[in-house]
C-alpha positions, 0 to 999 in steps of 0.5 A: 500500500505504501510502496505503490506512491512512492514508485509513482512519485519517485516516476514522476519526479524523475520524468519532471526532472528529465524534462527540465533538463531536456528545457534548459539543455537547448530547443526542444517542446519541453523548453517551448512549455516552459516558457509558455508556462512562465508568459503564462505567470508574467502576463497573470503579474502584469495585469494584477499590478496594473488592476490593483497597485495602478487603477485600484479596481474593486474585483483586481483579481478579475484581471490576472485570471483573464490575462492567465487564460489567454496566453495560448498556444500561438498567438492566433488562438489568443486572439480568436479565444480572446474574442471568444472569451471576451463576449462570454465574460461580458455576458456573465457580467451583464447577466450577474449584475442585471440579476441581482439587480432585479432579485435583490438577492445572491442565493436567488440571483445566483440560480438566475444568472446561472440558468441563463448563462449556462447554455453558453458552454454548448454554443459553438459560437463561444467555442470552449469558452464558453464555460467563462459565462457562468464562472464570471456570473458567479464571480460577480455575484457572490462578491462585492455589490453588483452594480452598474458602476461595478459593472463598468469596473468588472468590464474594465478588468476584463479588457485589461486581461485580455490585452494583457495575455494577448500582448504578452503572447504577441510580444515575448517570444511569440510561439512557433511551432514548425519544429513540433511538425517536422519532428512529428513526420520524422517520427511517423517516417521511422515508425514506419521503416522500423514496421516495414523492417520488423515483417520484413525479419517476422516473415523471413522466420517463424511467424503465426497469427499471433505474430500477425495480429500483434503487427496490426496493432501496431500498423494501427498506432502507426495510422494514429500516429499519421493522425497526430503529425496532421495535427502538428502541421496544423498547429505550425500554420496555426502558430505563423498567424499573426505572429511578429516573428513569421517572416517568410523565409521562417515559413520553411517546406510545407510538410503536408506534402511530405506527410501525405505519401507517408500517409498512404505508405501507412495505409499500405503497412495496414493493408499488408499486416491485414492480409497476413492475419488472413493468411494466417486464419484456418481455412485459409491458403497458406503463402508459400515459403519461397514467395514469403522469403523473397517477399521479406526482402522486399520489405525491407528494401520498403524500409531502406525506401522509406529511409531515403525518403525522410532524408531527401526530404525532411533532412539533408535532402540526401540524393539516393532515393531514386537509386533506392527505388530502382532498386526496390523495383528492379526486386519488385520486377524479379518476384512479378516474374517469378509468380507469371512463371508459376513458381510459388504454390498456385493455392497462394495467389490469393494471398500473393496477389494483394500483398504484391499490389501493396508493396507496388503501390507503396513504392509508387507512393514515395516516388518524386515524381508521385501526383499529389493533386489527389490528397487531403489538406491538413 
């Protein structure tokens, strides 16, 4: 009973002091949460001192709470989550102080702003901030004398947080986040090699459904990892809006182009492991050993493909993947060859065939000249 807490904390304040590390050592998501974290802090300050020790507002709190909230991730979403919150918050101060206005009491004129204030929380328009309606309402409510006077005073705080906690994230290292992307198609790119490699040596020895079935699931953390990248590039675009810092020679490559091969690679990686655990299923054809054995090869020559790819395109702009592909062809081109000659078991074909196209169309997919027209933005 007590030893179980104290793994968990001696875990967590080791992969606390990993990450600090990580922060202080050079660029890194670590370091860019830390200082989002400390703008976070600066902006709250700003806003109490000018609230309280310059303008000597009633509710000052009121102040650091809003700038707190509106140091986002980019400054974009700062501003469009500041608009968002900002409507909200004048809600709830005009709907606490016009209710208690007419109730003439807290406890009635709480129930009251609240059954109408919280119907913002599920409106789109107010995104998911749509919750600081209410929070407000309560808060002007059950402190101070509500008022028109006070009122003036709860929106001027209001306004003073929010540009705060915009012009802070605007001003003081305004984040980017084109790294976080570019390391998330890197990821995605040797998560694949690393699958394409691991059926590649499963399929050269022993293997079972089992074996099948765990490289699925795998494929499949594979597809979500395809996901999340979208997700990063998304947020790099997001974090180039309206931020001092985006210049355009700070835009770099748009890497949903990069992606959207890799995209369909996955895909391929899925469609292989799913026909291996059908070919592994009772009373299905079992795959014949030579084809499986030349096939491995071929996986791996995927991996070495895959590889070259990153390369030319995400790091050194490495020249060697068309001589990879070409060979990853000229493999491809032998084993079509040897299944027209009817090498391989015919009760096969049926398993031979869709791994074949498979891998054909993985290569298609990562070649240079490949259309992108087709594909899906971000």
């Amino acid at each position: 009973m007590v030893v179980r807490p104290v793994a968990w904390l001696r875990w967590h304040a080791g992969y606390a002091l990993r990450s600090l590390r990580r922060a202080l050592r050079g660029p890194s998501r670590e370091r860019d949460l830390l200082v989002q974290s400390a703008k976070s802090a600066v902006a709250a300050a700003l806003a109490w001192l000018v609230a309280y020790e310059v303008l000597h507002a009633p509710l000052a709190s009121l102040a650091p709470w809003v700038a707190l909230v509106m140091v986002h991730t980019t400054v974009y979403r700062s501003v469009v989550k500041g608009l968002q919150q900002g409507f909200a918050v004048v809600f709830g101060v005009v709907v606490a102080t016009a209710g208690f206005a007419l109730a003439g009491d807290r406890t009635v004129a709480l129930i009251v702003v609240l059954l109408v204030t919280m119907p913002l929380v599920n409106l789109r328009t107010f995104g998911d901030q749509g919750i600081y309606g209410p929070l407000t309402a309560v808060l002007v409510v059950t402190s101070g004398q509500p008022s028109a006077h006070a009122m003036g005073w709860r929106l001027l705080e209001t306004g003073l947080g929010m540009a705060v906690g915009v012009l802070v994230n605007a001003l003081i290292l305004p984040p980017t986040h084109l790294r976080d992307a570019h390391e998330a198609v890197t990821g995605v790119a040797e998560e694949i090699a690393g699958q394409l490699d691991r059926l590649g040596d499963g399929l050269a020895g022993e293997w079972d459904v089992n074996d099948a079935r765990d490289w699925l699931r795998r494929s499949d953390d594979l597809r979500a990892r395809t996901e999340d990248a979208w997700s990063a590039i998304r947020r790099g675009r997001e974090s180039m809006r309206m931020n001092p810092r985006s210049r355009p020679g700070r835009r770099g490559e748009d890497l949903s182009a990069v992606l959207l091969p890799l995209e369909v690679v996955a895909k391929q990686t899925q469609g292989i492991c799913r026909t291996l655990v059908d070919a592994a299923e009772e009373g299905m054809p079992d795959p014949d050993p030579g084809f499986l054995a030349v096939y491995a090869e071929m996986l791996c020559h995927g991996a070495t493909v895959v590889r070259a790819y990153r390369r030319r395109r995400l790091d050194t702009g490495a020249p060697d993947l068309p001589a990879v592909l070409d060979a990853a062809r000229e493999h491809s081109g032998h084993l079509h060859g040897r299944l027209r000659a009817d090498e391989f078991r015919l009760d096969g074909w049926l398993i031979h065939g869709p791994l074949l196209i498979e891998i054909d169309r993985m290569l298609t997919g990562l070649a240079d000249d490949q259309d992108l027209s087709y594909g899906r933005e971000p």
